[in-house]
py3Dmol code that shows the C-alpha trace and the ligand (Angstrom):
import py3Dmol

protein = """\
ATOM      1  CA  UNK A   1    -154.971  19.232  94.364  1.00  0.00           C
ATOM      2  CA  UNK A   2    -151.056  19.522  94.908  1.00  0.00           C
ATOM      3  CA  UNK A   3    -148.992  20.106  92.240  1.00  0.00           C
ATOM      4  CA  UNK A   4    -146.951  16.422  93.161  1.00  0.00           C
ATOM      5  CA  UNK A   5    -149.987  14.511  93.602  1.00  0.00           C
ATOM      6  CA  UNK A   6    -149.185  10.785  92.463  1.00  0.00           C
ATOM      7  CA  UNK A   7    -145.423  11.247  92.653  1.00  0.00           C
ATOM      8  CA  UNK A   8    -143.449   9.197  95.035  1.00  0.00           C
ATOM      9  CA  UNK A   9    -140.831  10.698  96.045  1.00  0.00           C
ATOM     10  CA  UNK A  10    -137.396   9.491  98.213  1.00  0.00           C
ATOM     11  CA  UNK A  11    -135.316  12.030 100.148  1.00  0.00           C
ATOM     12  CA  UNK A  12    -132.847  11.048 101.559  1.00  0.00           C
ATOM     13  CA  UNK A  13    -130.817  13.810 104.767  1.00  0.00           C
ATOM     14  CA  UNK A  14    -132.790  14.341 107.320  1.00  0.00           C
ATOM     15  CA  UNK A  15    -130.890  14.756 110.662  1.00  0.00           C
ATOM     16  CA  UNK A  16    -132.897  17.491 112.519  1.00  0.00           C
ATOM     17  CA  UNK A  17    -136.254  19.242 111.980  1.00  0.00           C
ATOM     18  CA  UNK A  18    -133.761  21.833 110.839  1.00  0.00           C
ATOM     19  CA  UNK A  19    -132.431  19.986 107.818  1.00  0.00           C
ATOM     20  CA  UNK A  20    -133.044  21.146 104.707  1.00  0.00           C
ATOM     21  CA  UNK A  21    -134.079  18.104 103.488  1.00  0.00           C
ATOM     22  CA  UNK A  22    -137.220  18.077 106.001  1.00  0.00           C
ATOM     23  CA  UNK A  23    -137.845  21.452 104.275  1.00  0.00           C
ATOM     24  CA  UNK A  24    -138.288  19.543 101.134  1.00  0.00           C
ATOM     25  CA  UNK A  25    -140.033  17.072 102.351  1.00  0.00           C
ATOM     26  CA  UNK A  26    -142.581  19.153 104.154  1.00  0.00           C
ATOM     27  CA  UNK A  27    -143.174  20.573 100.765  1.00  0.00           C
ATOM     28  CA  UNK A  28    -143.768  18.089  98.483  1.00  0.00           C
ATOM     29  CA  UNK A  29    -146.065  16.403 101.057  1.00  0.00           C
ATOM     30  CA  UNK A  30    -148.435  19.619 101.089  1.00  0.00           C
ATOM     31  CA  UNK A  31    -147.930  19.252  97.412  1.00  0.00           C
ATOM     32  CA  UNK A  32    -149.579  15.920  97.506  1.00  0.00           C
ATOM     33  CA  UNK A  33    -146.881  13.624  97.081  1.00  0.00           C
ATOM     34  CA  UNK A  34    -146.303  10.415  98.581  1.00  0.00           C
ATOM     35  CA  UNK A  35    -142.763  10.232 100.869  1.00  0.00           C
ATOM     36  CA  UNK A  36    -140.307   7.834 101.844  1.00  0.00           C
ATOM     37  CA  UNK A  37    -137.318   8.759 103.720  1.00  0.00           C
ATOM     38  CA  UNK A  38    -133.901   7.582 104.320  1.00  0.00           C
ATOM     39  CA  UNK A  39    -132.214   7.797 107.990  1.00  0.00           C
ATOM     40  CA  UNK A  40    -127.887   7.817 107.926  1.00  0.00           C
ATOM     41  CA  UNK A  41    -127.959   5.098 111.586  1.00  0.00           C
ATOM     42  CA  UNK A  42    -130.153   3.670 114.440  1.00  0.00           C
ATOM     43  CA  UNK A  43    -129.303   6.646 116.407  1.00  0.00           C
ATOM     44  CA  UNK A  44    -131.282   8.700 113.939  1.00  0.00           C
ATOM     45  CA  UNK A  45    -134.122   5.611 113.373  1.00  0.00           C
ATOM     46  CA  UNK A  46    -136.384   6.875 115.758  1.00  0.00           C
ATOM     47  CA  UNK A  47    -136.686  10.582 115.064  1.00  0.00           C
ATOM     48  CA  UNK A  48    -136.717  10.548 111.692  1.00  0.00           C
ATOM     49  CA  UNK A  49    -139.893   7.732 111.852  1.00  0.00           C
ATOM     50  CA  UNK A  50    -141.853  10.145 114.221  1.00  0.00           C
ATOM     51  CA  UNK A  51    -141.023  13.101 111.773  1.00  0.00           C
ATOM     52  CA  UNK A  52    -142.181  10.771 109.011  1.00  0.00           C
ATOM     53  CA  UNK A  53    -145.509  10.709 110.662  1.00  0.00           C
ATOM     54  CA  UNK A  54    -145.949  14.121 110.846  1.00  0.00           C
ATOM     55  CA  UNK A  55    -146.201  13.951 106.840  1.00  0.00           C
ATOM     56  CA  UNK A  56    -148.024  10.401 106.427  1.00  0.00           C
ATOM     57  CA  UNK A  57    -144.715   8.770 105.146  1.00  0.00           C
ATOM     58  CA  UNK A  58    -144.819   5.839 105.969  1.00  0.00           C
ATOM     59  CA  UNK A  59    -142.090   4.202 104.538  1.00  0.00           C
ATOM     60  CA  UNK A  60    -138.629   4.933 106.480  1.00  0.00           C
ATOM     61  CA  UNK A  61    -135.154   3.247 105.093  1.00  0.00           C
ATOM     62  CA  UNK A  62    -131.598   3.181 106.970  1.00  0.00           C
ATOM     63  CA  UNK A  63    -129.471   4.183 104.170  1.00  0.00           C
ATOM     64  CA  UNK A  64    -125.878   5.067 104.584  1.00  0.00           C
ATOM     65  CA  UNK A  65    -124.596   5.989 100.862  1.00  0.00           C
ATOM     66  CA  UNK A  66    -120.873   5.018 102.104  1.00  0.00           C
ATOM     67  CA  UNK A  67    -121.832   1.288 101.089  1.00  0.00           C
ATOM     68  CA  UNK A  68    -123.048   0.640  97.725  1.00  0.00           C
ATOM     69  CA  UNK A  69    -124.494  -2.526  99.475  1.00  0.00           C
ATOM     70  CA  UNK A  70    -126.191  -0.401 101.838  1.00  0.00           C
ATOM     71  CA  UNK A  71    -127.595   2.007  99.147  1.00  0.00           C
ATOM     72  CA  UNK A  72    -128.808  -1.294  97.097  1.00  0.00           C
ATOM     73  CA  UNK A  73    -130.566  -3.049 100.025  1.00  0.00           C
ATOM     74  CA  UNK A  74    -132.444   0.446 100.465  1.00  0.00           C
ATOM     75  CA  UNK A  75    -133.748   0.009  96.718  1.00  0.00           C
ATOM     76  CA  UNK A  76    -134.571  -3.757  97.183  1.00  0.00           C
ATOM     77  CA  UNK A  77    -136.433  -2.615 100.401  1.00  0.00           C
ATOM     78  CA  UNK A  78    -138.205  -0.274  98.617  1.00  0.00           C
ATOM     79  CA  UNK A  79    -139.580  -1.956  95.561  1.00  0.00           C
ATOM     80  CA  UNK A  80    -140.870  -4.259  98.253  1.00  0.00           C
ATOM     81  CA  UNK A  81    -143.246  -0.848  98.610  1.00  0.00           C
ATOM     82  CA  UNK A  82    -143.151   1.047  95.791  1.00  0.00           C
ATOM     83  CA  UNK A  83    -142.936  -0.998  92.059  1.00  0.00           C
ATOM     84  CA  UNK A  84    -141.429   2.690  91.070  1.00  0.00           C
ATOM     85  CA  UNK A  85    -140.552   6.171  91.758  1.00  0.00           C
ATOM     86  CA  UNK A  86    -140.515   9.505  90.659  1.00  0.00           C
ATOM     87  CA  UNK A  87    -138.554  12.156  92.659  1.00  0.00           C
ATOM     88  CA  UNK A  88    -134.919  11.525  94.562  1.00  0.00           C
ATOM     89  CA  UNK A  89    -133.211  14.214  96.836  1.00  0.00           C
ATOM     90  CA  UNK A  90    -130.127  13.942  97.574  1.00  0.00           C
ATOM     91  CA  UNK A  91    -129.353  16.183 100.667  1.00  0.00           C
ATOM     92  CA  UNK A  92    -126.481  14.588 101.862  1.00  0.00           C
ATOM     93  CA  UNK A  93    -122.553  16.225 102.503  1.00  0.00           C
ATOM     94  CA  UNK A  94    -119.904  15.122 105.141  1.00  0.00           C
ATOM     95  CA  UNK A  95    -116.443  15.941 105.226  1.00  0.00           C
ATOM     96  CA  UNK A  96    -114.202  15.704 108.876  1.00  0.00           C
ATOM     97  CA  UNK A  97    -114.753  18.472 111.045  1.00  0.00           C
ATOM     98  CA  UNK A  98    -110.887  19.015 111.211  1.00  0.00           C
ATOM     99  CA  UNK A  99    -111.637  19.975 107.374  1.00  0.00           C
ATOM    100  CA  UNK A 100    -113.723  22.774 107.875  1.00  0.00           C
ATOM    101  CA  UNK A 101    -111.863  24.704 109.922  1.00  0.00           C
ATOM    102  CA  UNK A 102    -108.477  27.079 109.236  1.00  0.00           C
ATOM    103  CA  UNK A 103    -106.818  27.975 106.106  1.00  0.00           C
ATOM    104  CA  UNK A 104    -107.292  25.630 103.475  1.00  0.00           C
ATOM    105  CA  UNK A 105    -103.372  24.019 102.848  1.00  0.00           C
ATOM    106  CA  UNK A 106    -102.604  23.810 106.494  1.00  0.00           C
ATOM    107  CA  UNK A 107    -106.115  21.929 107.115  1.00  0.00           C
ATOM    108  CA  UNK A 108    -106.900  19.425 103.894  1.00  0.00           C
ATOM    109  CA  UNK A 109    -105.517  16.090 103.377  1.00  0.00           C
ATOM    110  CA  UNK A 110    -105.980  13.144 101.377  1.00  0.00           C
ATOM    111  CA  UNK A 111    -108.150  11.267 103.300  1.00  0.00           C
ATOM    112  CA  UNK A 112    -110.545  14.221 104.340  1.00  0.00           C
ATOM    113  CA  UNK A 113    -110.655  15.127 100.522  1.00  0.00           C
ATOM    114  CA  UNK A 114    -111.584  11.455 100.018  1.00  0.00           C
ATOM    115  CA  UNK A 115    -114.418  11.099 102.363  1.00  0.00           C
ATOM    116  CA  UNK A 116    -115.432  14.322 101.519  1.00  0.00           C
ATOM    117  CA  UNK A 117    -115.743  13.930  97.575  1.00  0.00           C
ATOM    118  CA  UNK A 118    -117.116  10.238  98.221  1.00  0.00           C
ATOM    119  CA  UNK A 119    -120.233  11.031 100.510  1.00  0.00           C
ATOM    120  CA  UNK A 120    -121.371  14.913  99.371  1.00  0.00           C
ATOM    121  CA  UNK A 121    -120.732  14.323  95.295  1.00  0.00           C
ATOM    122  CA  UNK A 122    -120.439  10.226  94.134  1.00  0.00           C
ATOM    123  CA  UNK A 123    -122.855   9.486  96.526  1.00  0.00           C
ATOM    124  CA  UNK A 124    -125.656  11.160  94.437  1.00  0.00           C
ATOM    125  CA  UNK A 125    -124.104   9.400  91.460  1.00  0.00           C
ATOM    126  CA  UNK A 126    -124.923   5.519  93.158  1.00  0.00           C
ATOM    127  CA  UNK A 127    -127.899   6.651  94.303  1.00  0.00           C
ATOM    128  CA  UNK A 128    -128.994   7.157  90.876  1.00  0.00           C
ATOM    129  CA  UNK A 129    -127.078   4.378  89.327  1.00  0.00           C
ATOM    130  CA  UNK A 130    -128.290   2.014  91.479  1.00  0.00           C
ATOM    131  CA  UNK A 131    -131.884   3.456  91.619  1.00  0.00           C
ATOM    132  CA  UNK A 132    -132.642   4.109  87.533  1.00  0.00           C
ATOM    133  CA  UNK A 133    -134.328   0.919  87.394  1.00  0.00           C
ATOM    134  CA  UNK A 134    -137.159   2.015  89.407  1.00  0.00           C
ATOM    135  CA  UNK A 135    -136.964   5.226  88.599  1.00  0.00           C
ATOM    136  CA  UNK A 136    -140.922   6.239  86.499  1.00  0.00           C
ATOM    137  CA  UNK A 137    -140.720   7.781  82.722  1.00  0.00           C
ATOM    138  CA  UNK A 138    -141.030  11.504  83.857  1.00  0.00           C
ATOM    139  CA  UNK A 139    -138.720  11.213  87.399  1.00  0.00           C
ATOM    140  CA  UNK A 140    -136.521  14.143  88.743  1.00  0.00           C
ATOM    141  CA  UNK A 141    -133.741  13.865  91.044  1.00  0.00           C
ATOM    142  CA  UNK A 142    -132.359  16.850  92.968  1.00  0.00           C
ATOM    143  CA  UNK A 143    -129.153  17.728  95.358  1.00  0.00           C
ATOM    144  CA  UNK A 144    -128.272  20.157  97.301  1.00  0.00           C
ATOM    145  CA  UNK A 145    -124.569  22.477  96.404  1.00  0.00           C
ATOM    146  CA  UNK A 146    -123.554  25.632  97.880  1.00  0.00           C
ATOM    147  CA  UNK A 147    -122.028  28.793  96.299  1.00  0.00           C
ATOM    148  CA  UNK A 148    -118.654  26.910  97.743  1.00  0.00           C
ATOM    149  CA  UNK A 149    -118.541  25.291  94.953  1.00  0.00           C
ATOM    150  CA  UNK A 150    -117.910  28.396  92.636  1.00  0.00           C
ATOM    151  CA  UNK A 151    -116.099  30.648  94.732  1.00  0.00           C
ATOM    152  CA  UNK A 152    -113.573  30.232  97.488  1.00  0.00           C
ATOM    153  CA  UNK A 153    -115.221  30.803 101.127  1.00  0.00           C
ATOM    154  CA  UNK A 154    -113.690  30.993 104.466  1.00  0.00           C
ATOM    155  CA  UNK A 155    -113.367  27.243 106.455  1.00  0.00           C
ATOM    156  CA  UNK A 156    -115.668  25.678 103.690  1.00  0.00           C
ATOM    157  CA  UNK A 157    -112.375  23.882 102.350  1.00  0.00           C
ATOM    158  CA  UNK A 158    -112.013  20.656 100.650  1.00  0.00           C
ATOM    159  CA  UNK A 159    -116.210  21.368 100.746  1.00  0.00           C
ATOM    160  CA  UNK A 160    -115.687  23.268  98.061  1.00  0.00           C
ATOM    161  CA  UNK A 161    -113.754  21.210  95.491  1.00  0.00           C
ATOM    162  CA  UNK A 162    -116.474  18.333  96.534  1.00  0.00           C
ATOM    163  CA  UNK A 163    -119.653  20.599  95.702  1.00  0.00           C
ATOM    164  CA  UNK A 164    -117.631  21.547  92.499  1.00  0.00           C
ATOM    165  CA  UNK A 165    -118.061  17.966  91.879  1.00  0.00           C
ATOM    166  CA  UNK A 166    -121.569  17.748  92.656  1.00  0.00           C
ATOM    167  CA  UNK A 167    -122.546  20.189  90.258  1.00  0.00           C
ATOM    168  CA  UNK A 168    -120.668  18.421  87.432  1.00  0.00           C
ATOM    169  CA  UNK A 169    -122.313  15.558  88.311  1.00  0.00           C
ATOM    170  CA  UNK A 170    -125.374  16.818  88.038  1.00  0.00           C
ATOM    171  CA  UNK A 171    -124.770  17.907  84.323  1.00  0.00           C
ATOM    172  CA  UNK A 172    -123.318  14.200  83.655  1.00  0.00           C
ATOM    173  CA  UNK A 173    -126.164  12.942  84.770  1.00  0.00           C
ATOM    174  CA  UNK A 174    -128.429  14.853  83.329  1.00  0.00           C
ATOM    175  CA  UNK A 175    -126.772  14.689  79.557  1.00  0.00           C
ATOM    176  CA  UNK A 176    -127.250  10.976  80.508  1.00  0.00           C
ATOM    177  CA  UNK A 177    -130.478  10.358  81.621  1.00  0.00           C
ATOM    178  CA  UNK A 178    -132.531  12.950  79.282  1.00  0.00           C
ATOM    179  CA  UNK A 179    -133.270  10.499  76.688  1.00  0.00           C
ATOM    180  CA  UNK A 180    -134.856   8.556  79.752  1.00  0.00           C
ATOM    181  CA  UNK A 181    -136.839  11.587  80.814  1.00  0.00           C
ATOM    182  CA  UNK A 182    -134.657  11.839  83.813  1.00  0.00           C
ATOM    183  CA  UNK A 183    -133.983  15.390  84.761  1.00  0.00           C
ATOM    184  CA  UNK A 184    -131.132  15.954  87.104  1.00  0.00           C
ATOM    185  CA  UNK A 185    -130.789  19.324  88.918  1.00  0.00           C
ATOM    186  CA  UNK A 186    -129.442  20.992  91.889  1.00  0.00           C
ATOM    187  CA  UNK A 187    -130.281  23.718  94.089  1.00  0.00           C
ATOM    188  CA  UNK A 188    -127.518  26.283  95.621  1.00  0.00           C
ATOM    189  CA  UNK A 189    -129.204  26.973  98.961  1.00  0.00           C
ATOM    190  CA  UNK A 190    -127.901  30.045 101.293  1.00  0.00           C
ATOM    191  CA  UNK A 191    -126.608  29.588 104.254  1.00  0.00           C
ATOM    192  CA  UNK A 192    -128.775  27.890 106.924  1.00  0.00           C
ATOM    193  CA  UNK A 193    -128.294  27.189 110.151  1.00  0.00           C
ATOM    194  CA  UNK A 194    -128.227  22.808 110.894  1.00  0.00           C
ATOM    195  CA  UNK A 195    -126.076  20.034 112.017  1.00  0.00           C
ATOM    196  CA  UNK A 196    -124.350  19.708 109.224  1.00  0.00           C
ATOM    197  CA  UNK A 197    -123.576  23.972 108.760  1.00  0.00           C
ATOM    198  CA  UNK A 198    -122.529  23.890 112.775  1.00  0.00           C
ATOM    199  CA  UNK A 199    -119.472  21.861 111.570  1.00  0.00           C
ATOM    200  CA  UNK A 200    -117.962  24.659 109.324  1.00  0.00           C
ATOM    201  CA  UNK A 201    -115.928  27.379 111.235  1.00  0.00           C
ATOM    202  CA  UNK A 202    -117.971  30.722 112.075  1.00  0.00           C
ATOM    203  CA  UNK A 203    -120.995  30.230 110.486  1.00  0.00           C
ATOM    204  CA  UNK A 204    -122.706  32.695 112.676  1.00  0.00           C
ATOM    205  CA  UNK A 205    -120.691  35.247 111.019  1.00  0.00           C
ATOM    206  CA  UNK A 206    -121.192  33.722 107.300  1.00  0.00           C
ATOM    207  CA  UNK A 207    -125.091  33.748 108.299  1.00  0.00           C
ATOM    208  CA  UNK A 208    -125.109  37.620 109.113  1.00  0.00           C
ATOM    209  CA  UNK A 209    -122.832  39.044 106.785  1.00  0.00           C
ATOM    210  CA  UNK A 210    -125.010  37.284 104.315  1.00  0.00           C
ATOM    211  CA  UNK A 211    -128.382  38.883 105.258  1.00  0.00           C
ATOM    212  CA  UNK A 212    -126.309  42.175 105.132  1.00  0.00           C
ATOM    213  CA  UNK A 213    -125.629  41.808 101.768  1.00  0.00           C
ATOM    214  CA  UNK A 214    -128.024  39.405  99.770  1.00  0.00           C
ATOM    215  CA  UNK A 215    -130.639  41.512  97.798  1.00  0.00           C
ATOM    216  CA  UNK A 216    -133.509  39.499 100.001  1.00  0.00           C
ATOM    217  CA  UNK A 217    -131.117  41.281 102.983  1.00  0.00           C
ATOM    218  CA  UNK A 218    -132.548  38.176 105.171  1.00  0.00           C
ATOM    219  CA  UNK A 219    -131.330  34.823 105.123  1.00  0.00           C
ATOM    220  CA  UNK A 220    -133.142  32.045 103.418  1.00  0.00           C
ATOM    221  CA  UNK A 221    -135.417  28.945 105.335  1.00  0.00           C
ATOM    222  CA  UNK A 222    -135.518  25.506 104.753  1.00  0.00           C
ATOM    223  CA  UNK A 223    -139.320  26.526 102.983  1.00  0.00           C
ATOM    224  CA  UNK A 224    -137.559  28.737 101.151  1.00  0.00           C
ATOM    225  CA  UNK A 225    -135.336  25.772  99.638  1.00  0.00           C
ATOM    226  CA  UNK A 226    -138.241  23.598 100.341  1.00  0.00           C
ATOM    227  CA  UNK A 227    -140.719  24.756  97.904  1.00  0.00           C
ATOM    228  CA  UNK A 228    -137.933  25.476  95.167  1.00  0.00           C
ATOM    229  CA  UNK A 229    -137.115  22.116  95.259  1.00  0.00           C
ATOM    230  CA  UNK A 230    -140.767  20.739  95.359  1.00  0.00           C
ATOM    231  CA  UNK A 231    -141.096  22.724  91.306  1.00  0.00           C
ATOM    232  CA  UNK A 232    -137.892  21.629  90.098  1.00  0.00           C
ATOM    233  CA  UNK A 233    -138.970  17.737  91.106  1.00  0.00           C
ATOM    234  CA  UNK A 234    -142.454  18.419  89.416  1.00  0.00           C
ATOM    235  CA  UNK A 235    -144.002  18.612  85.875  1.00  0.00           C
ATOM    236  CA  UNK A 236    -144.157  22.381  86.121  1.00  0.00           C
ATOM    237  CA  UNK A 237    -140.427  22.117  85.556  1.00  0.00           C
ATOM    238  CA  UNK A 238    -140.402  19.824  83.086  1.00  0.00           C
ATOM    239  CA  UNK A 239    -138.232  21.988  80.605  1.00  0.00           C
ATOM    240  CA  UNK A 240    -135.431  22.193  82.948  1.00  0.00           C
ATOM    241  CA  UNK A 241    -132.507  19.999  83.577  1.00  0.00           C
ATOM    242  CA  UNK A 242    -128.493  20.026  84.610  1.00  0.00           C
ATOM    243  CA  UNK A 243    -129.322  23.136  86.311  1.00  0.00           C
ATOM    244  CA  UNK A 244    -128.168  24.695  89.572  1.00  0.00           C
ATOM    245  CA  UNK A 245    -130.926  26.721  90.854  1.00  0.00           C
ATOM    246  CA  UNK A 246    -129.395  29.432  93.495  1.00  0.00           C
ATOM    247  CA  UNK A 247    -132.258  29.761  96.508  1.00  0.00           C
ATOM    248  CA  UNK A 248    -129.640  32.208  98.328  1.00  0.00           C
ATOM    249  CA  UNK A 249    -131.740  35.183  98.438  1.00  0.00           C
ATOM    250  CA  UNK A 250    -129.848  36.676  95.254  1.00  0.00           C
ATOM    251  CA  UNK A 251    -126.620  36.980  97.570  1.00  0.00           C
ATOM    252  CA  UNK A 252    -124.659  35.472  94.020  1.00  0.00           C
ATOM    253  CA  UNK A 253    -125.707  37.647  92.081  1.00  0.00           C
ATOM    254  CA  UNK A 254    -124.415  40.518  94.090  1.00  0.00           C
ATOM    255  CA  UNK A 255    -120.746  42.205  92.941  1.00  0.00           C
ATOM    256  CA  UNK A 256    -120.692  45.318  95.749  1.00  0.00           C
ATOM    257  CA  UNK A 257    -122.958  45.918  98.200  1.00  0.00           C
ATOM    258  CA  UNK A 258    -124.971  49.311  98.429  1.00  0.00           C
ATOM    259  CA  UNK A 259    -125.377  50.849 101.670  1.00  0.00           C
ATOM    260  CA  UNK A 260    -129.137  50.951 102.933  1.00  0.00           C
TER     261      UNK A 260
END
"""
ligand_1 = """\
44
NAD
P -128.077 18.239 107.983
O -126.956 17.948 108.933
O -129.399 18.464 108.549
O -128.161 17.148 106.851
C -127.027 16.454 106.358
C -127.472 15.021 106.191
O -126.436 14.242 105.606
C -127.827 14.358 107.525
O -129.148 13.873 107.479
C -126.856 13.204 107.628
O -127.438 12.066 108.255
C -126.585 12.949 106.153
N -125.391 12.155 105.942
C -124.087 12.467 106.189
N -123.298 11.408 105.913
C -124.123 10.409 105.461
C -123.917 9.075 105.031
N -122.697 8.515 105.013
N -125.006 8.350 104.627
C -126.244 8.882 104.649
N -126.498 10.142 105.055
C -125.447 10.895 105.470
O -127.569 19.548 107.176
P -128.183 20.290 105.906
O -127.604 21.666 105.970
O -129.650 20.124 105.840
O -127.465 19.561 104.693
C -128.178 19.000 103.605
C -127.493 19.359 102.300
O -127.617 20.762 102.063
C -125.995 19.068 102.262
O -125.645 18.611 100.971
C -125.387 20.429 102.491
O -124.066 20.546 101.992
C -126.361 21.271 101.701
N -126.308 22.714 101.973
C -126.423 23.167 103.231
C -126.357 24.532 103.454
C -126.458 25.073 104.858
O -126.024 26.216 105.076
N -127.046 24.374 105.794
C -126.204 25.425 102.393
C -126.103 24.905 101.102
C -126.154 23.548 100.894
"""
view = py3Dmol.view(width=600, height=400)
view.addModel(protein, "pdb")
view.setStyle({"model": 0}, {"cartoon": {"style": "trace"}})
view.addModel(ligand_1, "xyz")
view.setStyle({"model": 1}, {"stick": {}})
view.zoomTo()
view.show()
């Protein structure tokens, strides 16, 4: 028996079998749980409803969390399933491509830091706020930051400030939603290679001069991130919340390299 058998579980990013949030979902299907997932447009409709049969979901939403009427109809939809749930991922980010590339001052600007902060950071926020009626007595939600928001890294950009955000959020959240039995954490994921990571300026070279110098010395999968995130959204984890879980191969916790 998987460790998430009887959880339900919404995630809610996948693009690509490459996302990370198909990773996830992978995972906590083996683990037993029961999936519905969210699809940004049409375009992605059909792929993401054949990939949803590859794991016996069978329940597949169009969620865009730009509309809080959007993210609302999703939950109505859903009850019309599900009378509750237990497990939310939030793998979601977007900020302008012109954002993510060149020097941060010459490239940011008040609209990009809008969208940006809007759909990768107070999206998670409606989700939940919107969702916490349905949400069981022992529920986890879970999104997905990167070391961005910590440290300053080449072309991330105004992705950084908005991850920043994210993590806050996630300890909001969580101070709010304990007394519910809500726990609210995040996981710092390494560099991997998707749609979303093809956006930020060379990425090829962010992806090998981190297997050079993470501990691991490899770069991290999207099982890798998957199966983190399937224990932080079960029981097993029950003791932690407001956390930010690095699944970067160690690569933070690194100060100088040492030659092999
Ligand atoms: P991805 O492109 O596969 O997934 C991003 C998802 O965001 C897509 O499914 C897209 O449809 C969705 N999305 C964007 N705007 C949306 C909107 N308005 N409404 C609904 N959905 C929307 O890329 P990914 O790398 O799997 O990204 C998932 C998460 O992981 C993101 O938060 C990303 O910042 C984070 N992350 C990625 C990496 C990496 O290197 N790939 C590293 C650390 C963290």
């Amino acid at each position: 028996m998987g460790f998430l058998t009887g959880k339900r579980a919404v995630i809610a990013g996948i693009a690509s079998d490459r996302s990370i949030a198909w990773g996830i979902a992978q995972a906590m299907a083996r683990e037993g749980a029961e999936i519905a997932l969210t699809y940004q447009s049409e375009r992605l409709a059909e792929r993401v409803r054949e990939m949803a049969a590859e794991i016996g979901a069978s329940i597949c939403l169009p969620l865009d969390v730009s509309s809080d009427d959007e993210i609302v109809r999703m939950y109505e939809s859903l009850a019309g399933h599900w009378p509750s749930f237990d497990i939310l991922v939030h793998s979601v980010a977007y900020a302008p491509r012109d954002q993510l590339v060149g020097r941060y001052l010459d490239t940011v600007t008040r609209e990009g830091s809008l969208i940006a902060h809007d759909i990768s950071s107070y999206s998670f926020v409606a989700m939940a706020k919107y969702g916490r009626s349905l949400l069981s007595k022992q529920s986890a939600l879970l999104t997905l930051s990167y070391l961005g928001a910590v440290r300053s890294i080449p072309n991330y950009n105004i992705m950084g400030p908005a991850k920043a955000s994210l993590e806050a959020n996630v300890r909001f959240m969580a101070a709010d939603l304990g007394a519910a039995g809500v726990r609210v954490n995040g996981i710092s994921a390494g560099p991997i290679k998707t749609l979303a990571a093809s956006g930020v300026g060379d990425f090829r070279q962010m992806l090998q001069h981190f297997a050079s110098i993470a501990p691991l010395r490899r770069n991290v999968t999207i099982e890798d991130v998957g199966n983190a995130a399937a224990f932080l959204c079960s029981d097993l984890a029950s003791g932690i919340t407001g956390e930010i879980v690095y699944v970067d191969g160690g690569f933070h916790t690194v100060g100088m390299s040492m030659p092999d």
